[in-house]
Each structure stands twice: as structure tokens, then as C-alpha cells.
PDB file of N, CA, C and O in Angstrom:
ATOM      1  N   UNK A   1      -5.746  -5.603  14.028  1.00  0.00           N
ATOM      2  CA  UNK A   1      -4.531  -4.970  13.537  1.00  0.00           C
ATOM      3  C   UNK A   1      -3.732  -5.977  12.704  1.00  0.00           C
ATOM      4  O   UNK A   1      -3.198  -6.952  13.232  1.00  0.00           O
ATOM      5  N   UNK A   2      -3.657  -5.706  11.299  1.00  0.00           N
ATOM      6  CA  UNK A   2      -2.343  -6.429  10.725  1.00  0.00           C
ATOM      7  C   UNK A   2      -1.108  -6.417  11.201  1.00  0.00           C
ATOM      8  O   UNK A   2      -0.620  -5.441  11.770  1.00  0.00           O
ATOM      9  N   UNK A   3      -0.291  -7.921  10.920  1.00  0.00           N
ATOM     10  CA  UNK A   3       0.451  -8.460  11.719  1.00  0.00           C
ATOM     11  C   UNK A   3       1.409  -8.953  10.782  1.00  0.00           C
ATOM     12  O   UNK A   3       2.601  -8.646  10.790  1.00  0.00           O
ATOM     13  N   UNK A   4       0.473 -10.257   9.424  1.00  0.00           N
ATOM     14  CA  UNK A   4       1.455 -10.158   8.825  1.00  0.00           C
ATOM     15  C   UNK A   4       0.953 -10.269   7.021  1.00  0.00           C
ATOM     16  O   UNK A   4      -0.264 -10.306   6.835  1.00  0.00           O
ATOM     17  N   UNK A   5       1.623 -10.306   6.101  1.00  0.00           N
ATOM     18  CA  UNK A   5       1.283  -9.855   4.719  1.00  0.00           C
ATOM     19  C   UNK A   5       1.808 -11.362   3.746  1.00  0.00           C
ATOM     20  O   UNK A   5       2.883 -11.799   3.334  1.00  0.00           O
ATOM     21  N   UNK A   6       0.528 -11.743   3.699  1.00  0.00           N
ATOM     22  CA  UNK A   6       0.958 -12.392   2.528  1.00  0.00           C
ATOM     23  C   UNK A   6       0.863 -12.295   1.212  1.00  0.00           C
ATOM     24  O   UNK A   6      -0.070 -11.822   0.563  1.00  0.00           O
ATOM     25  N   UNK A   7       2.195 -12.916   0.709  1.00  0.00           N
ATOM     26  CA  UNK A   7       2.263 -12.535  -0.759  1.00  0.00           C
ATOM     27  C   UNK A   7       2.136 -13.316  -1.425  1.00  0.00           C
ATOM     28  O   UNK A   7       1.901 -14.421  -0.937  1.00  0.00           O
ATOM     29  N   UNK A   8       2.225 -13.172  -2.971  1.00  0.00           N
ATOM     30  CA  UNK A   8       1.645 -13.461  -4.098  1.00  0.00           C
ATOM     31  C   UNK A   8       2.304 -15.043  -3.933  1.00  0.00           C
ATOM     32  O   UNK A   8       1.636 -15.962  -4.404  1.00  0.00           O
ATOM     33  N   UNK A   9       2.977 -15.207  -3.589  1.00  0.00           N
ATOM     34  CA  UNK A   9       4.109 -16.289  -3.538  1.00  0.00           C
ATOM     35  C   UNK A   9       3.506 -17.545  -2.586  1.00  0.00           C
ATOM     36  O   UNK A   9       3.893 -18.713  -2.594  1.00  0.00           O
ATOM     37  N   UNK A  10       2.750 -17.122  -2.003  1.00  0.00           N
ATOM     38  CA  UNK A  10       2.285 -17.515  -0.776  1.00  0.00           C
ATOM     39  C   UNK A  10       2.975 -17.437   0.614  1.00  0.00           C
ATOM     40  O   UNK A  10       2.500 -17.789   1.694  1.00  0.00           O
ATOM     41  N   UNK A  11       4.143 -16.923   0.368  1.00  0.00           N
ATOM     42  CA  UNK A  11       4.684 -16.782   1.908  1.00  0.00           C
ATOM     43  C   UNK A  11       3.972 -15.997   2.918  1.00  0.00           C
ATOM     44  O   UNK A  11       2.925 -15.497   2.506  1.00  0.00           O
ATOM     45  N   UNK A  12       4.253 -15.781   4.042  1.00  0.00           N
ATOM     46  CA  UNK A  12       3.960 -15.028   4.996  1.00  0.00           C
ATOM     47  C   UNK A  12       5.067 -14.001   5.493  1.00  0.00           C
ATOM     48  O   UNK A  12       6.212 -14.331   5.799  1.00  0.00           O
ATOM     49  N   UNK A  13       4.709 -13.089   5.517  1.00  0.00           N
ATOM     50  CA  UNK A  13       5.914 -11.612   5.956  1.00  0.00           C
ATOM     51  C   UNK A  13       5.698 -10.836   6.942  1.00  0.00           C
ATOM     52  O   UNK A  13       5.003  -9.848   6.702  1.00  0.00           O
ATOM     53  N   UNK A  14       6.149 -11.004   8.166  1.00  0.00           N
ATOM     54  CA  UNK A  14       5.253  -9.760   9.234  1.00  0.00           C
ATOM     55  C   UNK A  14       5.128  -8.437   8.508  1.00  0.00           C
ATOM     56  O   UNK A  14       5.967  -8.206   7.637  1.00  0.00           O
ATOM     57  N   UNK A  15       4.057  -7.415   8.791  1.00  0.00           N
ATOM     58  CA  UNK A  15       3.927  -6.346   8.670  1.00  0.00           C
ATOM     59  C   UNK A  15       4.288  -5.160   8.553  1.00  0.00           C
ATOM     60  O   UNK A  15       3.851  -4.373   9.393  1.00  0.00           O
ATOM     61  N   UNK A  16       4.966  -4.776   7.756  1.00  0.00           N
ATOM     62  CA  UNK A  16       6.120  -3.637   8.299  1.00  0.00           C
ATOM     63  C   UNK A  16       5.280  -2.075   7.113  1.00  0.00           C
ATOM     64  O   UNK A  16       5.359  -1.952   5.891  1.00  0.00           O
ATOM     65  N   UNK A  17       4.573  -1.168   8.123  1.00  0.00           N
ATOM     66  CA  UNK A  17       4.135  -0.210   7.804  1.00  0.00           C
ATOM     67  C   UNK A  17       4.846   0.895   6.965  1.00  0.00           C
ATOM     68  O   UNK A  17       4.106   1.608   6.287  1.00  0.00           O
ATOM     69  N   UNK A  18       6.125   1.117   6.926  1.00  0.00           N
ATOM     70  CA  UNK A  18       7.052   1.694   6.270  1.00  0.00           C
ATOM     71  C   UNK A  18       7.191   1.399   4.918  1.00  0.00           C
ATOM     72  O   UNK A  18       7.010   2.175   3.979  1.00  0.00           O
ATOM     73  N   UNK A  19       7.586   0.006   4.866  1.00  0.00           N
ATOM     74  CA  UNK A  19       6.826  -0.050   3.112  1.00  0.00           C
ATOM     75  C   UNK A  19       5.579   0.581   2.542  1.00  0.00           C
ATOM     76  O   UNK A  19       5.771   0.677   1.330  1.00  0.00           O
ATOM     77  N   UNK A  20       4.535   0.997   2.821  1.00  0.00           N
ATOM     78  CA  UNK A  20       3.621   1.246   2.554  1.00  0.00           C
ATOM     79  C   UNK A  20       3.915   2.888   2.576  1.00  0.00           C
ATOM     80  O   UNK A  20       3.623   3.517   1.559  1.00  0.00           O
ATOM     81  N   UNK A  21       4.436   3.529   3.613  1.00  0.00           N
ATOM     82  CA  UNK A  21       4.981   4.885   3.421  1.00  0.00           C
ATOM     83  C   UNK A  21       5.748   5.213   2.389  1.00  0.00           C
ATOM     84  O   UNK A  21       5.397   6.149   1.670  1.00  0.00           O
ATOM     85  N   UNK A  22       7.010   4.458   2.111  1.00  0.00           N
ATOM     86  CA  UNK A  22       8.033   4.562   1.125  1.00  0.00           C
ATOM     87  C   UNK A  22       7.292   4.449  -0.168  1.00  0.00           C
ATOM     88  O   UNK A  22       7.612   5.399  -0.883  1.00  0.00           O
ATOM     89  N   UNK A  23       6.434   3.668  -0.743  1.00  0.00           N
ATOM     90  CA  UNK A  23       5.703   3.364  -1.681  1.00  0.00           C
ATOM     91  C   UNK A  23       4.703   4.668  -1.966  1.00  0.00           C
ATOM     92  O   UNK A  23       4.739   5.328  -3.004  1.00  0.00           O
ATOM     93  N   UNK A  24       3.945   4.875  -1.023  1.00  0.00           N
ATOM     94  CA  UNK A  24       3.656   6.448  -1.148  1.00  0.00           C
ATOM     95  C   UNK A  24       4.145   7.323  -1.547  1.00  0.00           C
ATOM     96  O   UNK A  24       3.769   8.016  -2.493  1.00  0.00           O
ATOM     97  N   UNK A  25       5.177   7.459  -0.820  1.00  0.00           N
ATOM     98  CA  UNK A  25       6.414   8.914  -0.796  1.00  0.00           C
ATOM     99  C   UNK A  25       6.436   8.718  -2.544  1.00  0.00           C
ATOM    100  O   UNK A  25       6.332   9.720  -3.251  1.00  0.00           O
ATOM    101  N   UNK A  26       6.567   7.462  -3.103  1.00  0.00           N
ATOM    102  CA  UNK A  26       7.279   7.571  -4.040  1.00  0.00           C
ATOM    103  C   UNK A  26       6.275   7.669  -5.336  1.00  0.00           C
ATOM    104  O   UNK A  26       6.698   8.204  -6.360  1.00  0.00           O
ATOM    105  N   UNK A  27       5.229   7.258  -5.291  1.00  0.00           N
ATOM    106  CA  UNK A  27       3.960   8.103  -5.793  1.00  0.00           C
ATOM    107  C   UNK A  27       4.095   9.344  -6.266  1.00  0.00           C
ATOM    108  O   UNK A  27       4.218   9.606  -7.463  1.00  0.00           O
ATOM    109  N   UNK A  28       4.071  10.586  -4.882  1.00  0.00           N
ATOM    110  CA  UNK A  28       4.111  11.250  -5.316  1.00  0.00           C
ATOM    111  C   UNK A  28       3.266  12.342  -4.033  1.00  0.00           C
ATOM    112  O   UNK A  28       3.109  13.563  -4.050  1.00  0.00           O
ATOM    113  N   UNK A  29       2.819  11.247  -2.935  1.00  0.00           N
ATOM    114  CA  UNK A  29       2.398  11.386  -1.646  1.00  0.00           C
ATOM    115  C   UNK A  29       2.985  12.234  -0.936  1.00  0.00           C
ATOM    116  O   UNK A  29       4.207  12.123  -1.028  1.00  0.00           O
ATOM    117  N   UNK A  30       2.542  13.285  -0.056  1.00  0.00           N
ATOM    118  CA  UNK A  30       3.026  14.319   0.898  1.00  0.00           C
ATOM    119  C   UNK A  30       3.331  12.891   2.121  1.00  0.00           C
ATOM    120  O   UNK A  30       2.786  11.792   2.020  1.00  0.00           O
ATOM    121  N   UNK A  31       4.369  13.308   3.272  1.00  0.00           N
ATOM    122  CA  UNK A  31       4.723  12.366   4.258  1.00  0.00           C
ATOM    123  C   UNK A  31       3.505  12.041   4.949  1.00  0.00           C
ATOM    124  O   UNK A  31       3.167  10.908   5.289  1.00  0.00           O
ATOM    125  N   UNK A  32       2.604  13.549   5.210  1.00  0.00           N
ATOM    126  CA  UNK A  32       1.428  13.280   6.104  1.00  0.00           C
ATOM    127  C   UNK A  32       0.359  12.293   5.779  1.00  0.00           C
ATOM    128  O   UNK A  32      -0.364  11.615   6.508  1.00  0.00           O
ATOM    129  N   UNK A  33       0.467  12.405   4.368  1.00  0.00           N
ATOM    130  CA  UNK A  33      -1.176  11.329   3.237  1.00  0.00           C
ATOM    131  C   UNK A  33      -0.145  10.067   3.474  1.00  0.00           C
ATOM    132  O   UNK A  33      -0.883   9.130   3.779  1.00  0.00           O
ATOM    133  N   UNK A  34       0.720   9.775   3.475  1.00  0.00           N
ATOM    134  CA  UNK A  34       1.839   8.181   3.104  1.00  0.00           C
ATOM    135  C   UNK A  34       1.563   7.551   4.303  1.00  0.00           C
ATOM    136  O   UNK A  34       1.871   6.364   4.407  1.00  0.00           O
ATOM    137  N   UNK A  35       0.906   8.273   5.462  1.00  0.00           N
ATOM    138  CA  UNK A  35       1.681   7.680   7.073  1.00  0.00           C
ATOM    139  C   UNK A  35      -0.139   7.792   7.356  1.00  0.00           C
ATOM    140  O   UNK A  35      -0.652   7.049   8.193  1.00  0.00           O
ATOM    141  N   UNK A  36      -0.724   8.482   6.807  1.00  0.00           N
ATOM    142  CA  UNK A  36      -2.315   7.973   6.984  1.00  0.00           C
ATOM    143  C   UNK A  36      -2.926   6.749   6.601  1.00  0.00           C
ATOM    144  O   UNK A  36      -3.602   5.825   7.052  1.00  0.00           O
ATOM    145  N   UNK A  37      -2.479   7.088   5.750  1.00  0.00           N
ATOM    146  CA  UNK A  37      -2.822   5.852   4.177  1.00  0.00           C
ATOM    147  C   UNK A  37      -2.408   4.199   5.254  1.00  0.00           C
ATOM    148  O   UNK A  37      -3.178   3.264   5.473  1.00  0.00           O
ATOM    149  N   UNK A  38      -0.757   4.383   5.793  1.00  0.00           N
ATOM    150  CA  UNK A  38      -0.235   3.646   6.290  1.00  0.00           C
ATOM    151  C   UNK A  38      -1.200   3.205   7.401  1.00  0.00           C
ATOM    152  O   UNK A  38      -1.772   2.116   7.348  1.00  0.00           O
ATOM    153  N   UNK A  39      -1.359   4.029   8.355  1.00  0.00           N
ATOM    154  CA  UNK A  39      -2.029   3.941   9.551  1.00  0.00           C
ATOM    155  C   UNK A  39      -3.508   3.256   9.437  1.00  0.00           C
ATOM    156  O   UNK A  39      -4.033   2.682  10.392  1.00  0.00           O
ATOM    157  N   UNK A  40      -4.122   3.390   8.136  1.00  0.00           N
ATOM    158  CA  UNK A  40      -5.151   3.007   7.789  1.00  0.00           C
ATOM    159  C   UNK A  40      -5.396   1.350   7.287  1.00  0.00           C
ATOM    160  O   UNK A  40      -6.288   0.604   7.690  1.00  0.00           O
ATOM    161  N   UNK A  41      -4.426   1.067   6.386  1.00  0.00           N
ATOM    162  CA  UNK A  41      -4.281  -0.659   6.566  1.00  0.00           C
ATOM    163  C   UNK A  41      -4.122  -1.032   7.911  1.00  0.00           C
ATOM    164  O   UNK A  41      -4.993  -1.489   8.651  1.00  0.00           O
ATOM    165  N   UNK A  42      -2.483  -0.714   8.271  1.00  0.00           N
ATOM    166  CA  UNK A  42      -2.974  -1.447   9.382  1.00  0.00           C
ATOM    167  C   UNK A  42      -3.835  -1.107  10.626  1.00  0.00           C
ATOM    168  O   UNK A  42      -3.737  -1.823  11.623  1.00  0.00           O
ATOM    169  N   UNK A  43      -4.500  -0.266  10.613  1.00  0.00           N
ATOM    170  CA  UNK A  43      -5.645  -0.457  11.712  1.00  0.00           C
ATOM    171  C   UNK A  43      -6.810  -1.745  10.844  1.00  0.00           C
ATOM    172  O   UNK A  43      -7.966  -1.856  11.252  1.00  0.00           O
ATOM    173  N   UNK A  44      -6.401  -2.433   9.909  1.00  0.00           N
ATOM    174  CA  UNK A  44      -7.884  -3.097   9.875  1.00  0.00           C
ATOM    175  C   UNK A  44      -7.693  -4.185  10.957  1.00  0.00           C
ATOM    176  O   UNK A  44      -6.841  -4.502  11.787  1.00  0.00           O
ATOM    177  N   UNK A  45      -8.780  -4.555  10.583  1.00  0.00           N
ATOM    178  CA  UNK A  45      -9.688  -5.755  12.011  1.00  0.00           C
ATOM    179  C   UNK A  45      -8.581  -7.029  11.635  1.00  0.00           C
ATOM    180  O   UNK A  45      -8.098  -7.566  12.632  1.00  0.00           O
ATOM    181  N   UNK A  46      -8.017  -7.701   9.959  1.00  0.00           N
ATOM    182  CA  UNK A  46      -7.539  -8.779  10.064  1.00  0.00           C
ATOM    183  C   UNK A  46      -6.179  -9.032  10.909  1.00  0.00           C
ATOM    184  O   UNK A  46      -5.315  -8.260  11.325  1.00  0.00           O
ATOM    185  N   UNK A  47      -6.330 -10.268  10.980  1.00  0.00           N
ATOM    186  CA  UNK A  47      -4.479 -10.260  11.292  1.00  0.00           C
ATOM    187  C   UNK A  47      -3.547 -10.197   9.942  1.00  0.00           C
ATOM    188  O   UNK A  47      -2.638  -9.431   9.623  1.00  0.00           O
ATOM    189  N   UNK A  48      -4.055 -11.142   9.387  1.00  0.00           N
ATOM    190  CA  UNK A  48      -3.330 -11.440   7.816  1.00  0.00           C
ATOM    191  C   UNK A  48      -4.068 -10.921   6.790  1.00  0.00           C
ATOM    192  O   UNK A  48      -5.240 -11.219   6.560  1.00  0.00           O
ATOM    193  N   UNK A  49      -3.283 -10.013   6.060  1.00  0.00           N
ATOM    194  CA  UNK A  49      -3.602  -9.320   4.651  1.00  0.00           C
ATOM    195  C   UNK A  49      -2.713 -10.008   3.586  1.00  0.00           C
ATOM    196  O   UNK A  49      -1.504 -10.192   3.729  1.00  0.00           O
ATOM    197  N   UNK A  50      -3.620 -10.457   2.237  1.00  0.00           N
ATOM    198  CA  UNK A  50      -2.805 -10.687   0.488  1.00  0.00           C
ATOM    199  C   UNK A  50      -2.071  -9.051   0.532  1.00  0.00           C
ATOM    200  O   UNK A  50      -2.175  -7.950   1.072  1.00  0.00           O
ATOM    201  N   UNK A  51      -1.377  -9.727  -0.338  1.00  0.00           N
ATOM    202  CA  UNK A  51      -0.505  -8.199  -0.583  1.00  0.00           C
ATOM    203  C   UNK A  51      -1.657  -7.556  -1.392  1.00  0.00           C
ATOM    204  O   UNK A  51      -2.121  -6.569  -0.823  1.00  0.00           O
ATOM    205  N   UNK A  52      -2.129  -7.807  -2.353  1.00  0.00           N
ATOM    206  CA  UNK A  52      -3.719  -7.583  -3.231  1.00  0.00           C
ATOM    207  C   UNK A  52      -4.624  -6.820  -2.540  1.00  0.00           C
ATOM    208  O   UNK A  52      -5.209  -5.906  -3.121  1.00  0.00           O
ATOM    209  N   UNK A  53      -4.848  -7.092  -1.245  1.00  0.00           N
ATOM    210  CA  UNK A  53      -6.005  -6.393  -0.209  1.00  0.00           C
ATOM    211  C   UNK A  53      -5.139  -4.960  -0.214  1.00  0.00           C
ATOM    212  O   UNK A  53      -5.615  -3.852  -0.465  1.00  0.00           O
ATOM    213  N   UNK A  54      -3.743  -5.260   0.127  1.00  0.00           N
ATOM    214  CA  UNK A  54      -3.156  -3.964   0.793  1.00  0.00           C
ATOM    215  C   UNK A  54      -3.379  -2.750  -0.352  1.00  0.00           C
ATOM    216  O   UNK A  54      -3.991  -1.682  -0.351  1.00  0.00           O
ATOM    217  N   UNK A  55      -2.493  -3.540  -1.404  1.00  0.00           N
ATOM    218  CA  UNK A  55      -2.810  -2.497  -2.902  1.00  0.00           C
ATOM    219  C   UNK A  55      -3.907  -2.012  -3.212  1.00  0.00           C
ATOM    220  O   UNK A  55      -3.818  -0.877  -3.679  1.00  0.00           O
ATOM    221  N   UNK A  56      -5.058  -2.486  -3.127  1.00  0.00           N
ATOM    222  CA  UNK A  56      -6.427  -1.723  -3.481  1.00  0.00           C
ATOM    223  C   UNK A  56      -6.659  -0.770  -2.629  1.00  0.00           C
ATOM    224  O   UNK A  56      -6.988   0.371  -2.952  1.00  0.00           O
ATOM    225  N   UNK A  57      -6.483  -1.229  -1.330  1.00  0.00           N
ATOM    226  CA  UNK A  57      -6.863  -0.237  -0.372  1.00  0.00           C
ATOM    227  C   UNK A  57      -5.860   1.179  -0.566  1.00  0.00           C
ATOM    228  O   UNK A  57      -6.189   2.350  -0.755  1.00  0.00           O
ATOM    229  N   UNK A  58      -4.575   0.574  -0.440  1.00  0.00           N
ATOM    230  CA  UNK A  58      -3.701   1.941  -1.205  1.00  0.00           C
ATOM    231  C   UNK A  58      -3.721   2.920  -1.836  1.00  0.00           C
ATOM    232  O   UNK A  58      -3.400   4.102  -1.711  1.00  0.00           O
ATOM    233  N   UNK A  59      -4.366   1.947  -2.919  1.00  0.00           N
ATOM    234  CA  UNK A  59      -4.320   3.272  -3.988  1.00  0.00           C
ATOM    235  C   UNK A  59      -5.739   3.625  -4.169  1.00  0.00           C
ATOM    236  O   UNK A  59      -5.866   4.650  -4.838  1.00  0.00           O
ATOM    237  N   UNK A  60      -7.046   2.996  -3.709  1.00  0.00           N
ATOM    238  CA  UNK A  60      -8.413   3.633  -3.087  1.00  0.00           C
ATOM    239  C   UNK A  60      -7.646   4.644  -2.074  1.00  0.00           C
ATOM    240  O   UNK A  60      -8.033   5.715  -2.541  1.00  0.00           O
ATOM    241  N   UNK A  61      -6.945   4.927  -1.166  1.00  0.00           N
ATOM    242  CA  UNK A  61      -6.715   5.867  -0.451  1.00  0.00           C
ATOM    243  C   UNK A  61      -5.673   7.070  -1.404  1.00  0.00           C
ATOM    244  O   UNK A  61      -5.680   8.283  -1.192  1.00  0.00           O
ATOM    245  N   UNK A  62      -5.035   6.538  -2.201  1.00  0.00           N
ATOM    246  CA  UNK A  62      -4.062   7.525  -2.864  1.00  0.00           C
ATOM    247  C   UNK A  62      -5.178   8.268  -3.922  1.00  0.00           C
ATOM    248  O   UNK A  62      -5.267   9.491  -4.025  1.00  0.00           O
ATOM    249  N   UNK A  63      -5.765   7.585  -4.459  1.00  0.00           N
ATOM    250  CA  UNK A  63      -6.762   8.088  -5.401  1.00  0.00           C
ATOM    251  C   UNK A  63      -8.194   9.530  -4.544  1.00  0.00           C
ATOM    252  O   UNK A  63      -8.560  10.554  -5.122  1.00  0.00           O
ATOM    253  N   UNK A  64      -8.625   9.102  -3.236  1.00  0.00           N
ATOM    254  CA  UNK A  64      -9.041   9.985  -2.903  1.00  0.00           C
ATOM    255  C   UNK A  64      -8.334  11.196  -2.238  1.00  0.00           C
ATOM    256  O   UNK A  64      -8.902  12.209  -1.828  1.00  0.00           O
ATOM    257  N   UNK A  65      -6.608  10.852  -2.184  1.00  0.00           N
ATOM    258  CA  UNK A  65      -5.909  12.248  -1.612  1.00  0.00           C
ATOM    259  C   UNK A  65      -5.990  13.184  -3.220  1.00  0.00           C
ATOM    260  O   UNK A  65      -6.243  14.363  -3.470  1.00  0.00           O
ATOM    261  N   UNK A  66      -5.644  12.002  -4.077  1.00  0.00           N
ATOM    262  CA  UNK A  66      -5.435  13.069  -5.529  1.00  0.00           C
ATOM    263  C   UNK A  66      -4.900  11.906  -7.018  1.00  0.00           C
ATOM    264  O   UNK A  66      -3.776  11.415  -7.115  1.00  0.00           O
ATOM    265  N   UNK A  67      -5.582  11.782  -7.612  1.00  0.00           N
ATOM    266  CA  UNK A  67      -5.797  10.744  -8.551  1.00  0.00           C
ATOM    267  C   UNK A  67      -4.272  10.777  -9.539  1.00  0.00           C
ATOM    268  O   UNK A  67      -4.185  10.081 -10.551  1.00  0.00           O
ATOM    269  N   UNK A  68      -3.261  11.579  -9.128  1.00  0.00           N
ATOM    270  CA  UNK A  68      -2.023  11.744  -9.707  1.00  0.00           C
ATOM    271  C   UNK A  68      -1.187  10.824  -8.856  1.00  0.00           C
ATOM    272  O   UNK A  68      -0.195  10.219  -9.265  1.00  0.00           O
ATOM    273  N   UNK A  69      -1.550  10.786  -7.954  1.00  0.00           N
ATOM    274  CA  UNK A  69      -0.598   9.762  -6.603  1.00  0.00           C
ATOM    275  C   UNK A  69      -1.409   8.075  -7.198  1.00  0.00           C
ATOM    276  O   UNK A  69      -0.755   7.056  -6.973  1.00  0.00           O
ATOM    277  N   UNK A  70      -2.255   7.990  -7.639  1.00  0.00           N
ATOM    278  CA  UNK A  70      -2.990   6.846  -7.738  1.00  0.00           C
ATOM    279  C   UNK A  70      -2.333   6.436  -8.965  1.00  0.00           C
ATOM    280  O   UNK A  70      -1.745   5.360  -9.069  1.00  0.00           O
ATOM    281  N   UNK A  71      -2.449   7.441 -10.051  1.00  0.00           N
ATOM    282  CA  UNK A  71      -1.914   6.848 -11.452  1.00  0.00           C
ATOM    283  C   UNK A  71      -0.182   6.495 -11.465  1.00  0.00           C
ATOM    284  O   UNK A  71       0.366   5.530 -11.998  1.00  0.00           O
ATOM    285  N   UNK A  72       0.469   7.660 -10.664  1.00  0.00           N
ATOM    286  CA  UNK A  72       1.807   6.962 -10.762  1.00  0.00           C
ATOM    287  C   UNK A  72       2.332   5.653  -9.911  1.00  0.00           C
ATOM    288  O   UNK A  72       3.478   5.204  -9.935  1.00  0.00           O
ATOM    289  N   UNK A  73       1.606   5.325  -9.418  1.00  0.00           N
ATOM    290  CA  UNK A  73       1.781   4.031  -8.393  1.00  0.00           C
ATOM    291  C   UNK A  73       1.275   2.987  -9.870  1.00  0.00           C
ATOM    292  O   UNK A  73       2.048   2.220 -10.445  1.00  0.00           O
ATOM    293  N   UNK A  74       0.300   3.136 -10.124  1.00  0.00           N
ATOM    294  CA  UNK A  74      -0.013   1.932 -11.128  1.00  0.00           C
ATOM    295  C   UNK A  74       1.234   2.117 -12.299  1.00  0.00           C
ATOM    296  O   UNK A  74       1.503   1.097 -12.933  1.00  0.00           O
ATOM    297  N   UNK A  75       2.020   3.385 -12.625  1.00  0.00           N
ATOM    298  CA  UNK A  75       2.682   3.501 -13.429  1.00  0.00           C
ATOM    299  C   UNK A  75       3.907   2.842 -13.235  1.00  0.00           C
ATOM    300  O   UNK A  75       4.485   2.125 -14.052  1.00  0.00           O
ATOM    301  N   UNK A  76       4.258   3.130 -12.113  1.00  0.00           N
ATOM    302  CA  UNK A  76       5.977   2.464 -11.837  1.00  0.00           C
ATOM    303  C   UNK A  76       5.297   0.506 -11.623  1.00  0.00           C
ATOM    304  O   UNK A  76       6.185  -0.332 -11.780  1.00  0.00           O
ATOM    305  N   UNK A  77       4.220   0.088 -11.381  1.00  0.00           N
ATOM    306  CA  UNK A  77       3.782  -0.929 -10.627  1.00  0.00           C
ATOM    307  C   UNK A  77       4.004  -1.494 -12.586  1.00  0.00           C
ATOM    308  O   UNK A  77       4.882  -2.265 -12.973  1.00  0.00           O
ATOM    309  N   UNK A  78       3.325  -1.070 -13.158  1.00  0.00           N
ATOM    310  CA  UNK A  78       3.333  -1.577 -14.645  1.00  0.00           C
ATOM    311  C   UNK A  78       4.571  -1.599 -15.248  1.00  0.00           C
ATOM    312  O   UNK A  78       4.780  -2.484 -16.078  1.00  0.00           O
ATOM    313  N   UNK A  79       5.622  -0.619 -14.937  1.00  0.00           N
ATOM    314  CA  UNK A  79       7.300  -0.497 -15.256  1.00  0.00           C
ATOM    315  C   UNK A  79       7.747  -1.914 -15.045  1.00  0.00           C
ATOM    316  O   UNK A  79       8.319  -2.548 -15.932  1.00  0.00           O
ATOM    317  N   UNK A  80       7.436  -2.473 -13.681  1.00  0.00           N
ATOM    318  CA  UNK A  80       8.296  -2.959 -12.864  1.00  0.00           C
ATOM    319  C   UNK A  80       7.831  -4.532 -13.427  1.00  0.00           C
ATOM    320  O   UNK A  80       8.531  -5.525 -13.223  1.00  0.00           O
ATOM    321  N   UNK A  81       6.478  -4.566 -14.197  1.00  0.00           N
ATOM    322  CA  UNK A  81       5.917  -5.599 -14.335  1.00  0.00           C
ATOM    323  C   UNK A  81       5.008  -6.392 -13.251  1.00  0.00           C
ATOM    324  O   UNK A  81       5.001  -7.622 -13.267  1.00  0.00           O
ATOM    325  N   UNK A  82       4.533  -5.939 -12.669  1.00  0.00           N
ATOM    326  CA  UNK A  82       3.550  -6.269 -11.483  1.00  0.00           C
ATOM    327  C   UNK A  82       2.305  -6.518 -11.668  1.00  0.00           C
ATOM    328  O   UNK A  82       1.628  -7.305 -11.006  1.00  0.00           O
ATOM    329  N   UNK A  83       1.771  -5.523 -13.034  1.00  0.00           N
ATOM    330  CA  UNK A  83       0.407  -5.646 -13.300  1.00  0.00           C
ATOM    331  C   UNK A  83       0.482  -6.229 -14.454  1.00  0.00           C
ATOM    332  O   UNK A  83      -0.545  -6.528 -15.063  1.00  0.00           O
TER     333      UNK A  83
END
């Protein structure tokens, strides 16, 4: 079970699954696909996830609910300057 998230920065951040919902929601994600999606990182086996691991897996999961939730995540992610 992930525990904690490191970022690009190299810090370390405990885990907080709600980001990963909110980030959904805001996609474009129904609550039920945001809190799967969620439930699904962190059930993996590591303790520590790159923020990089989390994002692929994300939007590999947003992309098989519906490839419109996948593209607007890369869209606001490219707004914001991320990619």
C-alpha cells in the first residue's frame, strides 16, 4: 500500500488519496471512476510512488473509463505547464 509520494522535486509527501479524486472529478470523472481509479494506486504493492508512476497509472485508468477524461487531464496538465 502507498504511503508516501514523491515528487519531482525530490521531496517526500505522505499519501493522500483525495488528490487523486479531486484531479479526477476535475477531468471530467463520475465520483464512482475518481475513487476507483483512487483506490487502485493506492492498493499497489510499493510503499513509495514518483508522482510520474501515479500519473500514468491515472490517466491509463481515466483513458480506459473514457478517453475524454484522459485528454482533459493532459489538457489542464499542459495549461498549467507540467508537461
Amino acid at each position: 500500500m502507498v504511503q508516501k509520494v514523491k515528487k519531482r522535486s525530490g521531496e517526500s509527501e505522505p499519501f493522500i488519496r483525495e488528490k487523486i479524486v479531486v484531479a479526477c472529478l476535475k477531468a471530467g470523472a463520475p465520483l464512482n471512476v475518481a475513487r476507483s481509479i483512487a483506490d487502485d494506486v493506492e492498493a499497489t504493492q510499493a510503499r513509495t510512488l514518483e508522482t510520474s508512476a501515479i500519473r500514468s497509472r491515472v490517466l491509463e485508468q481515466l483513458g480506459k473509463a473514457n478517453p475524454e477524461y484522459r485528454d482533459a487531464w493532459i489538457l489542464y496538465d499542459r495549461q498549467r505547464g507540467r508537461i
